[in-house]
N, C-alpha and C positions, 0 to 999 in steps of 0.2 A: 808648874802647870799640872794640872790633875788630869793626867793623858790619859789613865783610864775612861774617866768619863766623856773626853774626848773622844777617843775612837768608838764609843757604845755610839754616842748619839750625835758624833758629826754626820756620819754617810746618813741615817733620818735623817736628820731639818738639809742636810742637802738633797735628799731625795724630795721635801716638798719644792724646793727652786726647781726643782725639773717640772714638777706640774703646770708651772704658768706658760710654759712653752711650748710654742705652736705644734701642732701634730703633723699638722703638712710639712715640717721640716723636720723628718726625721736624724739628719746626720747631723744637725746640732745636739740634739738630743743625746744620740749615743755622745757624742765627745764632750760633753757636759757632764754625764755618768762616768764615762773614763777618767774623767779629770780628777773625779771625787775619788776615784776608784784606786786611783795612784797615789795620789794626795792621803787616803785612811794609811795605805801599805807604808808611803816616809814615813808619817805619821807614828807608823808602829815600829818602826826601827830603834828607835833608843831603848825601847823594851830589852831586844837584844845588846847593843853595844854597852849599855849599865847598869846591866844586870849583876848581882853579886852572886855567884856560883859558890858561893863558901858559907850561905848560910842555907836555913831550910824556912828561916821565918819568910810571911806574906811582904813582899814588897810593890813600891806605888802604890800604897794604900792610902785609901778615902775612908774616911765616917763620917757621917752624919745622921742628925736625927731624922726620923720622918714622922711614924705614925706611932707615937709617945705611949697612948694607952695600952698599945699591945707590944711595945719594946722593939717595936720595929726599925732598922736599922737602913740608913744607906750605906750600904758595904760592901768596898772594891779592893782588891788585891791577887795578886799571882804568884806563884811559885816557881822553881824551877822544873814542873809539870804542865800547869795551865801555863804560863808565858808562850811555849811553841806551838800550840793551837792557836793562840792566839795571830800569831806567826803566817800560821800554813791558812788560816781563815780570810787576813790583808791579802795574801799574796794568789791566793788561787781566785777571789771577787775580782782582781784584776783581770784572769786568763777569762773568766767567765763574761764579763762585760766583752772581753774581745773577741771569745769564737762566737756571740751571738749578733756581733756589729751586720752582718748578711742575712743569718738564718732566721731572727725574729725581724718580721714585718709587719705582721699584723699588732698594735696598739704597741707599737718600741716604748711610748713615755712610761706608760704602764707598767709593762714590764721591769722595768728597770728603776723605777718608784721599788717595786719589790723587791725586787733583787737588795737594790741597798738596806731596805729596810731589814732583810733579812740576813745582809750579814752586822746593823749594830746587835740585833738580838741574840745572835750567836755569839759576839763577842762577850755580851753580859750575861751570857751563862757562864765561861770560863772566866767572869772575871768577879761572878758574885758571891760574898762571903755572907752572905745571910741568906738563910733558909726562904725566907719569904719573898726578897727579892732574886733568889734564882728562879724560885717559880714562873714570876712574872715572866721572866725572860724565856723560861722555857716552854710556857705556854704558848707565851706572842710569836716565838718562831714560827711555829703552827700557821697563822695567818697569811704571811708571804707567801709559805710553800704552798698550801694550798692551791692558790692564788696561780703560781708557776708553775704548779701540775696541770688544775681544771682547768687554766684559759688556754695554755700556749703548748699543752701538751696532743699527744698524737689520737686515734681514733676512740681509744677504747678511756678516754682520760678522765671520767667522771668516775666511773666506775674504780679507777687507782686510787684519784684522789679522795674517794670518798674512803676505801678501805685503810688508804695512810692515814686518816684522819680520827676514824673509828679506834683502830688498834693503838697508836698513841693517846689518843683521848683516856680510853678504860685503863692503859697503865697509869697514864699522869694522876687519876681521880685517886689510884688504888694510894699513891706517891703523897697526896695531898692528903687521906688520912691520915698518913703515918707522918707527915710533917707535925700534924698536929697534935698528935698523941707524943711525939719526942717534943713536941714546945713545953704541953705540958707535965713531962715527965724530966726536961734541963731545966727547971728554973724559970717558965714561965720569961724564954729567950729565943729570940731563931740564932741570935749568933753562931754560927759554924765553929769559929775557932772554942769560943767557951762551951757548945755542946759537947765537945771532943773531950775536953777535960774530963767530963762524969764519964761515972762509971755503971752502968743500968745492969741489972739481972738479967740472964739469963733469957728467959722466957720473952721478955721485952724485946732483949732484941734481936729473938729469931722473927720478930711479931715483925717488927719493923724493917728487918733484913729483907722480909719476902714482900712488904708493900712497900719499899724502896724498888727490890727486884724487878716487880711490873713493872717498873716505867723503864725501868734502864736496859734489861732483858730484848724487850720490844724493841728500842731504839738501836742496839746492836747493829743486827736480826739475831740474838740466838735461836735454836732449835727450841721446840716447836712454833715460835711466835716470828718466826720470819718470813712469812708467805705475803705482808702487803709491800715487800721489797722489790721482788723482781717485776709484779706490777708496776708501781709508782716509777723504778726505774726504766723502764721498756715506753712508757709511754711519756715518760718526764721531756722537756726539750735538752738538749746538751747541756747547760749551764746549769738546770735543777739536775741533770745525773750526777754533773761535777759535784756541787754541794750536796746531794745524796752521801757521796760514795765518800766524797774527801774529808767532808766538814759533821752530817749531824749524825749519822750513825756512828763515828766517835764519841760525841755526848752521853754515848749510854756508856761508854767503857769508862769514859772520866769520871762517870756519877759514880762508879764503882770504887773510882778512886776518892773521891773527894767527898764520898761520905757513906757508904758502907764498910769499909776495909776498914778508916777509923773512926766512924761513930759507934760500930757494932767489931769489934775487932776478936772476941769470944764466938758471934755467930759466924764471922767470917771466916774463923780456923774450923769450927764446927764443919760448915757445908764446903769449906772445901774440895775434898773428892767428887761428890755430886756437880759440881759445877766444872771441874776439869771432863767428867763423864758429858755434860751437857756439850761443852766447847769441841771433846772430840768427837760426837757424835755429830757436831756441824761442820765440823772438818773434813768427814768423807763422805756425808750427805751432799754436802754441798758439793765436792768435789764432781761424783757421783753422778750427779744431774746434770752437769754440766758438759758432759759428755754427749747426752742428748738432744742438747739446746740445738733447733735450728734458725732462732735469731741472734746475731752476734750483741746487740744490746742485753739479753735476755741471759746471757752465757756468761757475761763480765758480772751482769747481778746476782747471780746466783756463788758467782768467784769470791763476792764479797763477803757471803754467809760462811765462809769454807775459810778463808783469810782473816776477817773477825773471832773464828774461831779461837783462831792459834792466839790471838789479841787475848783472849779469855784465858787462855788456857796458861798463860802467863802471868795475867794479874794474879790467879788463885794459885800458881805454883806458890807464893806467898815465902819467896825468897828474890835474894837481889837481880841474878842474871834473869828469873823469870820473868819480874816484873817491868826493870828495865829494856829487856826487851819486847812486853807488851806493848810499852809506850812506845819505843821507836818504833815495834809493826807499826801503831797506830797513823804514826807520822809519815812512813814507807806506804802503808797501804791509802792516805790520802794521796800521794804523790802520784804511786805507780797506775792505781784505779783513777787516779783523777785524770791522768793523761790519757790510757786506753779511751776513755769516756770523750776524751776532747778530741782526739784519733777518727773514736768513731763517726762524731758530731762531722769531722773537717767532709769526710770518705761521703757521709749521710746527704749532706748538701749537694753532691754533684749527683748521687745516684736514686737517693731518694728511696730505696731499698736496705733493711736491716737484716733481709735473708741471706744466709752465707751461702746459699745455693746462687745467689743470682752474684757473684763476685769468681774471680777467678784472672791468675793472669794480672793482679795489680802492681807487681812488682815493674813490671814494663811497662808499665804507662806512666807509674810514679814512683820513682825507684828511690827519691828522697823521704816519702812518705813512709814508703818500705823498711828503711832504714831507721826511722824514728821509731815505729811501731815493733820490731824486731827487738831494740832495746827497751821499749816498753814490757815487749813480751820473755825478755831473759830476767828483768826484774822482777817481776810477777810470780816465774816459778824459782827464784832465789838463787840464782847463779852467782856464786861470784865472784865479787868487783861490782855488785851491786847491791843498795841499800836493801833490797829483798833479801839477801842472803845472812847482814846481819841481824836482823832481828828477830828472823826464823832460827838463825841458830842457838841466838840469846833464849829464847823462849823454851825449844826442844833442851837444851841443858840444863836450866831453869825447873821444867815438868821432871829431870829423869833423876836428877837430883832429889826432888818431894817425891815423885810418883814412878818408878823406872816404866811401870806396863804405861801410862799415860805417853810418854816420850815416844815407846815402840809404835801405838797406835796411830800415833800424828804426825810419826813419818811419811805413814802409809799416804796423808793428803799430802804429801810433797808429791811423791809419783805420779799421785790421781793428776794434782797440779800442769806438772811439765805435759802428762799427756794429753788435757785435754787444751791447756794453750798454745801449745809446737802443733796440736794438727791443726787448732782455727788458723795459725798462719799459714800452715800448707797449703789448705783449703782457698783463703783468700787471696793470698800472692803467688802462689804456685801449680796450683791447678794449671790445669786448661783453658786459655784465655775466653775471656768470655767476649765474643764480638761485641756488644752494648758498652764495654766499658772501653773501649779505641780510643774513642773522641775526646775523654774526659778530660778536664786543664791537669794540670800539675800542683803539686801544692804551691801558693805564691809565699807573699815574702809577711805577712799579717798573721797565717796560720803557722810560719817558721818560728814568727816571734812568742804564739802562743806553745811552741812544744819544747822549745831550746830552754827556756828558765826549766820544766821538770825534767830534761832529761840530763840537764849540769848535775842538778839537785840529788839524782837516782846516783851517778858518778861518783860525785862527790866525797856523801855520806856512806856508799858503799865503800870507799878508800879513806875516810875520816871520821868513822863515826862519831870520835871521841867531841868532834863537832854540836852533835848534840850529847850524847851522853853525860858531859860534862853537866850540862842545865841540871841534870836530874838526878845524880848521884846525892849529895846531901837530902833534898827533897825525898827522895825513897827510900835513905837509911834511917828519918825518922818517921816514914810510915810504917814502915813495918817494924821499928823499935814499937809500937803501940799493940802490935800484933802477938797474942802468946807464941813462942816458940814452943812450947812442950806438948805432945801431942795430946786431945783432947781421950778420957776414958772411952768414948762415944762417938763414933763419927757417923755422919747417912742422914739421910730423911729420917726413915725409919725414928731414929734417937732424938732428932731434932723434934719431932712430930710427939714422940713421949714425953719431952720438956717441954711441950706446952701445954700439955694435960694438967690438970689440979693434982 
């Protein structure tokens, strides 16, 4: 069975069955989307269960011909890289079809037409091995969220989703010339795996390095290009923050893996430092800010910028523990931020307020929710016994090993870290009760089922990493086998900037 292509495009054409169905019957609706929703996640299970972890070649892979004159490719496959995105994309559409079964009322079919739409697209990014067909997909993602921002988002939501849409837009264009300046400079091919094989000058592909960068940069949020984030997040509904924070802002760090690191692997040792300088620079920026946040939505966004970080600053350690523990932050920080986001979403529906001034005292009214959230918030600043803690440590080893000052600096956002999420929980469940919040229900037994799978998940891998680790271990020793190890004469913008002079 070609389950790749399955799961791209079962949850579409299921999402158009949901269109002929009555609007006046909204809870059909939802449990028609759940069904689908569950039915992608089985669906994706054998991905894992046979999987071969002892090779690094693309496996379930698809070819086919499409568009002949220009060598265009239908091409699917995954690694032991892209497979657990894959993974964490089934399994979180599920949590997200469920914390919105109450909270979206207004046009549910709608919404949820989107939603699915928007996780086949997401999976055909992670699962496209040709150049021109990752485009599509990562364009089309665009459309849903959009869609899940401007309609069903909060007051200020044109204005987010407009700026999410601008700022991705001018990187993807910058992405699309450089696709086509490497088509034809491979061979007149988008193929990925045979791009990889040449070997391009120098100059080329610092050219292509930094019109790659746009678009993936942006998508992160690295420093400076992360300002349509806390936006888009703040006004998004719970289910567009989950996908925000869990699922597409890792896209920009995959594209770093799956086709800067090795299609340009001379620029990529090249700019290394500059881009460890970038990541720590968002590290205690974002940290930083976050301090000052007085909406608890707006706090957790800004957490992302600072937490992505440390994701960067691991990819470009551009050795093993660095990189591998890039990818499990990436996997950790979909998990942990996905869950705060759905936290917030559960708290948001009875209060209807995102200011931390207006909470206080929720430990006593909901002391199971307390307890969820509590271990959300020990993951988050890396305690551990939780998956927060290995991956941050994989990455600080990783940076101090390449870079020792790198390591010292991105400590400093672990501190920022615990300080500024230990006082939002002060704040919110310990304060001084707030009379408004007395009457409020208890968490029930629907928002238990949505927080129990990520808080098993945070457990788990925090006590098993080698759980995932395993996937990725071959996959990363022949990335960065493609990678020069010998330090370049030249490293900085500055040099970078000199070799592309005549």
């Amino acid at each position: 069975m070609p389950i790749l292509s399955v799961l791209i495009f079962f949850p579409m054409l299921a999402a158009l069955l949901v269109l002929p169905l009555d609007k006046d019957r909204p809870e059909r609706i939802k449990a028609v989307a759940l069904a689908v929703a569950v039915s992608e996640f089985l669906l994706s299970l054998p991905l894992w269960s046979s999987f071969d972890k002892t090779t690094h070649l693309m496996q379930f892979v698809e070819r086919h011909r499409w568009i002949e004159p220009w060598n265009v490719q239908y091409a699917l496959g995954v690694d032991g890289i892209s497979v657990l995105f894959v993974l964490l994309t089934t399994l979180l559409t599920v949590l997200c079809v469920l914390v919105s079964w109450r909270s979206v009322t207004e046009k549910p079919k709608e919404f949820f037409v989107a939603l699915l739409f928007l996780e086949g697209t997401i999976v055909g990014v992670f699962c496209a091995l040709d150049l021109f067909l990752f485009y599509i997909f990562w364009e089309a993602m665009l459309i849903p969220m959009f869609l899940i921002i401007g309609v069903w988002g909060g007051p200020r939501r044109l204005y987010a989703t407009v700026k999410f849409f601008l700022y991705t837009l001018v990187g993807s264009l910058l992405m699309l010339v450089g696709i086509i300046v490497l088509y034809r400079a491979g061979g007149n091919t988008f193929d990925i795996l045979a791009l990889a094989e040449n070997q391009y000058p120098i100059r080329l592909q610092l050219v292509l390095f930094w019109a790659f960068f746009a678009a993936f940069a942006v998508k992160v949020p690295m420093w400076p290009v992360h300002t349509w984030l806390p936006d888009a997040h703040t006004e998004a509904p719970t289910a567009g923050s989950v996908i925000l924070a869990g699922i597409l802002i890792k896209m920009g760090a995959y594209g770093f893996l799956r086709f800067s690191m090795p299609l340009f692997p001379n620029a990529t040792r090249m700019m290394m430092e500059p881009m460890m300088i970038l990541s720590i620079i968002g590290i205690i920026y974002g940290g930083l800010i976050c301090i000052s946040q007085s909406d608890i939505k707006r706090l957790i966004a800004y957490s992302s910028v600072s937490h992505m970080g440390f994701v960067t600053l691991g990819l470009f350690s551009l050795n093993t523990q660095g990189v591998e523990g890039g990818i499990l932050q990436m996997i950790n920080h979909g998990i942990v931020t996905g869950a705060l986001f759905l936290a917030i979403g559960i708290v948001y529906e009875r209060t209807h307020s995102r200011a931390i001034a207006d909470y206080g005292g929720l430990a006593s009214v909901m002391p199971v929710f307390a307890g969820f959230f509590m271990l959300f918030t020990l993951a988050a600043i890396g305690l551990p016994g939780t998956n927060g803690f290995v991956g941050e440590f994989l990455v600080l080893l990783g940076a101090f090993s390449s870079r020792s000052w790198a390591a010292v600096f991105a400590a400093t956002g672990l501190i920022i870290g615990a300080w500024y999420m230990l006082w939002l929980y002060q704040r919110v469940f310990f304060n001084p009760p707030n009379p408004g919040l007395q009457g409020i229900a208890a968490i029930n037994g629907r928002e238990i089922v949505v927080l129990v799978p990520l808080a098993a998940l945070i457990l788990v891998i925090g006590f098993v990493p080698n759980l995932l680790l395993d996937y990725m271990h071959v996959s990363v020793a022949h990335l960065l086998a493609r990678i020069p190890q010998a330090e370049p004469a030249a490293t900085g913008p500055l040099h970078a900037l000199a070799a592309l002079l005549p």
